[in-house]
NUDREN-311384 format. One record per residue (C-alpha): residue number from 1; residue in three letters; x, y, z. Coordinates in steps of 0.001 Angstrom, whole numbers, plus 500000, padded with zeros to 6 digits. Layout:
% residues N
- i  aa  c1  c2  c3
- NUM  ala  X  Y  Z
...
END
This chain:
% residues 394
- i  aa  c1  c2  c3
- 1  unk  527727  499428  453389
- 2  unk  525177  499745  455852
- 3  unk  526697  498076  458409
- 4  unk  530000  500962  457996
- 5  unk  527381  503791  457983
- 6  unk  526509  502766  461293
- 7  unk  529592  501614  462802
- 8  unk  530864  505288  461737
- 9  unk  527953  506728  463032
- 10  unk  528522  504926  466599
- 11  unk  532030  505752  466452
- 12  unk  531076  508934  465776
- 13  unk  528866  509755  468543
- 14  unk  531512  507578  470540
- 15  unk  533937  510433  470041
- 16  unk  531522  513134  470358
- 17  unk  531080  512158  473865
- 18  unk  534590  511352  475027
- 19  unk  535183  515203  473681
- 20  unk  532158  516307  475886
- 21  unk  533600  514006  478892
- 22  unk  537158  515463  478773
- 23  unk  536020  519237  478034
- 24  unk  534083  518798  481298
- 25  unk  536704  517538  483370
- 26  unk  538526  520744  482000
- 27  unk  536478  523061  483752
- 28  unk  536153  520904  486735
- 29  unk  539555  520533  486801
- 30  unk  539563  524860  486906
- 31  unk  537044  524636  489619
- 32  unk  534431  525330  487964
- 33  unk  531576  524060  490606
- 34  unk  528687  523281  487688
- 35  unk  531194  521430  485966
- 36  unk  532131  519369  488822
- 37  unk  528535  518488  490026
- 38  unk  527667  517237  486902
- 39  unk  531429  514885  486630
- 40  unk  529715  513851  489944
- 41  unk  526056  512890  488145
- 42  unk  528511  510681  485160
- 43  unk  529823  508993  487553
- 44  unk  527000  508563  489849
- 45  unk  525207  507198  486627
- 46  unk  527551  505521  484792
- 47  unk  526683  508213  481628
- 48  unk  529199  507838  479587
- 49  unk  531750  506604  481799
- 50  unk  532292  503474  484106
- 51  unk  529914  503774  487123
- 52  unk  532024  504705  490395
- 53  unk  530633  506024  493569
- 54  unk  533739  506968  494569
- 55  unk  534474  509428  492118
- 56  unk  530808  510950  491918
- 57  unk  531269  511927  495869
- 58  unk  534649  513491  494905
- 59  unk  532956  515731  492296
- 60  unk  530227  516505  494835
- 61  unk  532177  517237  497119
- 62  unk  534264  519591  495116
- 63  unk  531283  521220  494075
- 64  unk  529376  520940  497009
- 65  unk  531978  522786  499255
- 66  unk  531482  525767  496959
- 67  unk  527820  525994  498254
- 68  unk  526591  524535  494759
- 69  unk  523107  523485  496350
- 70  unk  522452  520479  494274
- 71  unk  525931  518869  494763
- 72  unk  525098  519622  498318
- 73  unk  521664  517931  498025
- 74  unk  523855  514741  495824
- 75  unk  526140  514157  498086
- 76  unk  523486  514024  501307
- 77  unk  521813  511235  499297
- 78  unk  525590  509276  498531
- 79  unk  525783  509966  502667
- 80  unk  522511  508525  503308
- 81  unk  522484  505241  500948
- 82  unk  526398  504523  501856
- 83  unk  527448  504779  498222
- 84  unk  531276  506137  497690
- 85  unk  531476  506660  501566
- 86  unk  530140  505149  505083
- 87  unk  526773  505076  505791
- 88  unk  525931  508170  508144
- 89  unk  523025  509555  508527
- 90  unk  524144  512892  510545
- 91  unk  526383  513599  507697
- 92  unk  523555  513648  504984
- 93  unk  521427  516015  506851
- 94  unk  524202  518178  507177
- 95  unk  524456  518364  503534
- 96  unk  520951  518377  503138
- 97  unk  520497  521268  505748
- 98  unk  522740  523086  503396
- 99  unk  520981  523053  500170
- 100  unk  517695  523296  502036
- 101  unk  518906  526750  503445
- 102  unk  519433  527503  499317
- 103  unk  515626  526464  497901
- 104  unk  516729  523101  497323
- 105  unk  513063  521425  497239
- 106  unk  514396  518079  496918
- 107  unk  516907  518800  500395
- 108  unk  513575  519903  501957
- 109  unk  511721  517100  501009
- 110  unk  514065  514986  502409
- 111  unk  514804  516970  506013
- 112  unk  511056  517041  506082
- 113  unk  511058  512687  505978
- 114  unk  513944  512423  508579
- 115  unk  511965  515017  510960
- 116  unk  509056  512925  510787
- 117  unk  510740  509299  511388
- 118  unk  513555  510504  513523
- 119  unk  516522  509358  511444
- 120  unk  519749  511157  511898
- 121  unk  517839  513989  513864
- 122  unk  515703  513751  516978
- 123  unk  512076  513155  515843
- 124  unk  510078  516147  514829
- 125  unk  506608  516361  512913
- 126  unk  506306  520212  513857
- 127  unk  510312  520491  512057
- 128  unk  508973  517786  508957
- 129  unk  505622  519926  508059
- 130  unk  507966  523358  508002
- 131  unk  510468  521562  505499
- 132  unk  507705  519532  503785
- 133  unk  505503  522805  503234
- 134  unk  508836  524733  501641
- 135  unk  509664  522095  499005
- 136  unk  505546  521757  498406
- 137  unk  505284  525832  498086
- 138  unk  507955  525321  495200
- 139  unk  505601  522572  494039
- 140  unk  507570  519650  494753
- 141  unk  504864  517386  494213
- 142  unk  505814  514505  496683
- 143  unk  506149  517220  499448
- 144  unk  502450  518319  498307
- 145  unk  501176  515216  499216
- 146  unk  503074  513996  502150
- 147  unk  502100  517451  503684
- 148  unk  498395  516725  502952
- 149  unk  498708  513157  504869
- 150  unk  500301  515394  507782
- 151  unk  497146  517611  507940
- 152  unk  495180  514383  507091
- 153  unk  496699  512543  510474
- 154  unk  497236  516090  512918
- 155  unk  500758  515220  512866
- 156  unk  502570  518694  513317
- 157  unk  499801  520514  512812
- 158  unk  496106  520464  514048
- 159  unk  494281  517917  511803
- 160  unk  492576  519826  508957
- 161  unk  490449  517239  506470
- 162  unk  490502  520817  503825
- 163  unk  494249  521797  504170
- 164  unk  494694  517898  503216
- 165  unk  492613  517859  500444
- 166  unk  493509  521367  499149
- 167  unk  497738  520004  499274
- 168  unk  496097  516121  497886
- 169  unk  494736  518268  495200
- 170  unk  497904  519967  494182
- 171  unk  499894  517010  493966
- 172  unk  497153  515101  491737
- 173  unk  496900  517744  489621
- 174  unk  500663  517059  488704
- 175  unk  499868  513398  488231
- 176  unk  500892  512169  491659
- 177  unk  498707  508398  491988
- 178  unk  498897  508417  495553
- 179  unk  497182  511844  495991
- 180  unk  494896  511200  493216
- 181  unk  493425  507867  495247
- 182  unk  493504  509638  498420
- 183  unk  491132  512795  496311
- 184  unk  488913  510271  495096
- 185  unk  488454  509022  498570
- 186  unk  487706  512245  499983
- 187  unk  485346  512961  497671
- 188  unk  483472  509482  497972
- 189  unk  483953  510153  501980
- 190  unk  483334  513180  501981
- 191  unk  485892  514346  504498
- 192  unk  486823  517981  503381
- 193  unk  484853  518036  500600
- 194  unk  481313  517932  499864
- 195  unk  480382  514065  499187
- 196  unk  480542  513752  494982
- 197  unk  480580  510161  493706
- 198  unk  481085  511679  489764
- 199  unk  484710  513461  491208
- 200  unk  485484  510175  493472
- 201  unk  485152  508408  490337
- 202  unk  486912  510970  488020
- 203  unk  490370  510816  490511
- 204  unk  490210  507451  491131
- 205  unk  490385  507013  487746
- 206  unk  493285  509074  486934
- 207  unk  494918  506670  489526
- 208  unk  493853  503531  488509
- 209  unk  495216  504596  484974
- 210  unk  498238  505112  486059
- 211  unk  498035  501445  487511
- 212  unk  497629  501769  491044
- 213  unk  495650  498732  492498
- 214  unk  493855  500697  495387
- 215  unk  492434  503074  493017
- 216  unk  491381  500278  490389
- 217  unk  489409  498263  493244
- 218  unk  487316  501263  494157
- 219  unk  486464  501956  490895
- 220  unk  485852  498589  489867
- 221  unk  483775  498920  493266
- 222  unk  481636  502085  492189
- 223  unk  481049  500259  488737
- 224  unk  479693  497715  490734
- 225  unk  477125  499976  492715
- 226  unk  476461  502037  490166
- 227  unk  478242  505023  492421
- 228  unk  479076  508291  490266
- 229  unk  478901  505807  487210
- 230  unk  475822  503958  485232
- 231  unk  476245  500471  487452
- 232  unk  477687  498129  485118
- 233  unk  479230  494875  486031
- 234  unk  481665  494175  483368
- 235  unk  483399  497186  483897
- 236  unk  483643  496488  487746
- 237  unk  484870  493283  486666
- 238  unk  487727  494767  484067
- 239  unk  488583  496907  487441
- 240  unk  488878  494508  490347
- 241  unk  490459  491816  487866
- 242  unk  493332  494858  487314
- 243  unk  493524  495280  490906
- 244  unk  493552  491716  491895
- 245  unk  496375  490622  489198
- 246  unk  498416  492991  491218
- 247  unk  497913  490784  494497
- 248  unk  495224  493244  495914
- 249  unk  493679  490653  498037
- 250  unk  490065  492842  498381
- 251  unk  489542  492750  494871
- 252  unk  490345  488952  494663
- 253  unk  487677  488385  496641
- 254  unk  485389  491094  495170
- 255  unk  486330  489023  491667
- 256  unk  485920  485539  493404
- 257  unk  482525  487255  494146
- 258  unk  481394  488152  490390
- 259  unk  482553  484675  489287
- 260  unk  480599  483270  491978
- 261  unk  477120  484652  491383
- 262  unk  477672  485274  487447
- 263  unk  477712  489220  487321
- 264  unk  480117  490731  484181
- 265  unk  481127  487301  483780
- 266  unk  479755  483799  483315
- 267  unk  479132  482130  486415
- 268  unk  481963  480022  486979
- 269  unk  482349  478325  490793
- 270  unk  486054  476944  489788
- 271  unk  486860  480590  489225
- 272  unk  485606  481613  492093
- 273  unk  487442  479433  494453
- 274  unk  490832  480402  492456
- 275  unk  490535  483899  493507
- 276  unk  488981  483590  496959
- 277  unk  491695  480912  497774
- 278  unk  494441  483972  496077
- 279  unk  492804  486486  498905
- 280  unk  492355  483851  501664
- 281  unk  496013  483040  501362
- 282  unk  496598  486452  502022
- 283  unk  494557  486540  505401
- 284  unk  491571  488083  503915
- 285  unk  488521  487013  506010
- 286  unk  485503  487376  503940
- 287  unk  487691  485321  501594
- 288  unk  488607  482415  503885
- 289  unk  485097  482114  505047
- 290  unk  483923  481788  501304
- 291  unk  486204  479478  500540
- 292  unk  484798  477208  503682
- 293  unk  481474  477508  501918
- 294  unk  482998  476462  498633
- 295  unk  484408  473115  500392
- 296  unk  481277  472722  502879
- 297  unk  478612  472706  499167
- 298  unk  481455  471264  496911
- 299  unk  480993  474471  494674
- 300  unk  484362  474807  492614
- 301  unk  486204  471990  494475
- 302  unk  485241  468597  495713
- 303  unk  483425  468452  498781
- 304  unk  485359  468252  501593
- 305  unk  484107  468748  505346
- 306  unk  488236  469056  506833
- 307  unk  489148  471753  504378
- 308  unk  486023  473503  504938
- 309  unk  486506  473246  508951
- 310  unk  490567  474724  508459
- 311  unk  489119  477684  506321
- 312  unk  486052  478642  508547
- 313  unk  488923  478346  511523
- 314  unk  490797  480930  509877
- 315  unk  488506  483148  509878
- 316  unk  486805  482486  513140
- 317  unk  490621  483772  514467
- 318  unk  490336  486853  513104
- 319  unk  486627  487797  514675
- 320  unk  484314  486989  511176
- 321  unk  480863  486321  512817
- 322  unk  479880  484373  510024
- 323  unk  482669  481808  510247
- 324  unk  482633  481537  513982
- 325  unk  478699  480669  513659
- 326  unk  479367  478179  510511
- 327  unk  482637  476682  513038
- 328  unk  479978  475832  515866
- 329  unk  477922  474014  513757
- 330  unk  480327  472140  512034
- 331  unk  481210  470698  515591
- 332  unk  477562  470424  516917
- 333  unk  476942  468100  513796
- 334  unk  480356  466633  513837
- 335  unk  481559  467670  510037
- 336  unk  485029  467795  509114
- 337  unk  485629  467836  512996
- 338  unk  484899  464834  515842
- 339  unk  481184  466512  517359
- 340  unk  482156  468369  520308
- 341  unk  479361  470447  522054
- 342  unk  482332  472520  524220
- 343  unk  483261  473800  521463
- 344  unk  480358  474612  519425
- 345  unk  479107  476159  522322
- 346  unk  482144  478379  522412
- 347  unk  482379  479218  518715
- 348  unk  478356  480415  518873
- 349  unk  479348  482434  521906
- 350  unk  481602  484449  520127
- 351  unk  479427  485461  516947
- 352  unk  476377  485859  519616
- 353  unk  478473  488356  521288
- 354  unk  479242  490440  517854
- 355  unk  475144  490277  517341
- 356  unk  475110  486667  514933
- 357  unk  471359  486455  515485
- 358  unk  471139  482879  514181
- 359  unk  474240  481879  516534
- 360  unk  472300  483032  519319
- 361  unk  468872  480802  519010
- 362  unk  471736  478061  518357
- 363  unk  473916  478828  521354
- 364  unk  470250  478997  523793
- 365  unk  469384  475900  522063
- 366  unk  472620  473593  522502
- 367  unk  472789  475443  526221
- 368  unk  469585  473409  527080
- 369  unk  471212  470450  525764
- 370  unk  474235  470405  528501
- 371  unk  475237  469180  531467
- 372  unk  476389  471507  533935
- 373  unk  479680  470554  534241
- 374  unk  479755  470915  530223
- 375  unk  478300  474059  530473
- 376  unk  481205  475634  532836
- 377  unk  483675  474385  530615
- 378  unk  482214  475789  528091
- 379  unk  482087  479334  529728
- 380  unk  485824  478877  530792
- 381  unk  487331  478536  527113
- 382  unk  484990  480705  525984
- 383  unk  486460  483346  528270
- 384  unk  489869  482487  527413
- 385  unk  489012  482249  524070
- 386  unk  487426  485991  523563
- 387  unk  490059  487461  526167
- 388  unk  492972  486056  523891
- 389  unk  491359  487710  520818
- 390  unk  490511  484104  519040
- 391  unk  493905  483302  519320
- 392  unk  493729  480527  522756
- 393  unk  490146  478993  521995
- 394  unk  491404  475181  522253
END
């Protein structure tokens, strides 16, 4: 019996909306121009009938060529993605121009993002902030904050850190995650705002609730330091591990780091190697040089001089003083690598020249140690080496 109820019930509703479907169509049919924008949102949907592009730019257009300003606003977007006709670009702002002269906020919005990359009108920031600051003045809360990263950069208008933060705030106020990390950082900065660790932590926060990775590492990070918060490592911990599942590769390392020395979790060195390797894959330097150390001490993973050597090498390419010093030794001594005094020599010339004070009693040292014609082929790669940018030091 239960099983009828329901299948009368779903039948029921079944019919209910066919009737709503075909009443609609009536008064498109008419030309009715409300009626036909929202046959054009069915189909565009698939609400209650089969999905068909086609048909949902017919209804726009029916609709839109009455001036209806969100058919107008519709069928720009069907333009721009190619759905129901040819891609064209020209053709959407033309649509969009349309409900944009109307209030359209959302038409606004998007005039103000093909302004500012150039994309079916001749590049513009000056054009993007007037459209941007229309659909935020109607508080169109992506417009908010796009127009508070336009005062943030000076693009279109004279750089402003308080006009940014006062259109950041807006937007975060609304629940917007992007402008709520970007408040927190203005705050922690503070660039438009007097510095305030308590409201750096309070918007970062809202963000990081809402999931966003960026926001979770810095809060994880003033847990950690005790900034605008009572320091507490656990909670930096629950933070950066957030962050880090999401492929954040700064708090993988900041997490490689708490596993490494024990803090809001039990010291664990095969732990910590698992998340520095996760950020070292990624490129991140701190993380590639830690994992070097990990390989050089056998701390997580067997000892292993090679592995150590490729990791420090990484990040010797990418300018980390640290792993350009630990590179040179490991060819002075001849670890993981044949002993090569060229090349020590270069790798301790390159962290002497970013200030590695250690690097430089080593590099004086090992200079007293070589022949002259060793010496000049030392300087050569090294000049090749730090004109290339790391990238030619072979």
């Amino acid at each position: 019996m239960r099983l009828i109820l329901i299948l009368t019930a779903l039948l029921a509703f079944q019919g209910a909306a066919a009737s709503e479907f075909d009443d609609m169509k009536a008064l498109a049919d008419t030309g009715m121009a409300e009626a036909q924008y929202f046959l054009g949102i069915k189909y565009d949907t698939g609400e209650g009938v089969p999905e068909k592009d086609a048909e949902a730019v017919k209804w726009y257009r029916k609709a839109a060529d009455q001036g209806y300003a969100a058919a107008q606003h519709n069928l720009g977007i069907m333009y721009w993605y190619g759905r129901g006709v040819p891609e064209n670009d020209a053709e959407a702002v033309k649509w969009w121009l349309k409900a944009a002269a109307q209030g359209d906020a959302g038409a606004q919005f998007n005039l103000g993002y093909v302004y500012a990359d150039g994309l079916g009108v001749p590049e513009n920031d000056a054009e993007a902030v007037k459209w941007y600051r229309k659909a935020a003045d109607q508080g169109y809360v992506k417009a908010q904050y796009v127009l508070g990263n336009m005062y943030d950069k000076g693009q279109g208008v004279p750089e402003n850190d308080a006009e940014a933060v006062k259109w950041y705030r807006k937007a975060a106020e609304q629940g917007n995650a992007d402008a709520q990390y970007v408040l927190g950082i203005k705050y922690d900065t503070g660039e438009g705002v007097p510095e305030n660790d308590a409201e750096a932590v309070k918007w970062y926060r809202k963000a990081a609730d809402q999931g966003y990775a960026g926001a979770q590492y810095n809060l994880g990070s003033m847990y950690a330091n005790g900034e605008g918060v009572p320091e507490n490592d656990a909670e930096a911990v629950k933070w950066y591990r957030k962050a880090a599942d999401q492929g954040l590769a700064e708090a993988q390392f900041n997490l490689g780091n708490m596993y490494e020395r024990g803090a809001g979790v039990p010291e664990n060195d095969a732990e910590a190697v698992k998340w520095y390797r996760k950020a070292a894959d990624q490129g991140y330097a701190g993380a590639q040089l830690n994992l070097g150390f990990s390989y050089a001490n056998g701390e997580g993973v067997p000892e292993n001089d090679a592995e150590a050597v490729k990791w420090f090498r990484k990040a010797a390419d990418q300018g980390n003083a640290a792993a350009q010093f630990n590179l040179g030794y490991m060819y002075a001594t001849g670890e993981g690598v044949p002993e090569n005094n060229i090349r020590a020599y270069v790798w301790w010339s390159m962290a002497k020249t970013q200030g590695h004070t250690k690097a430089a009693g080593n590099f004086d040292k090992l200079k007293s140690m070589m022949t002259p014609q060793q010496i000049a082929d030392g300087q050569a790669l090294a000049a090749k080496c730090y004109e290339s940018g790391y990238k030619d030091c072979d």
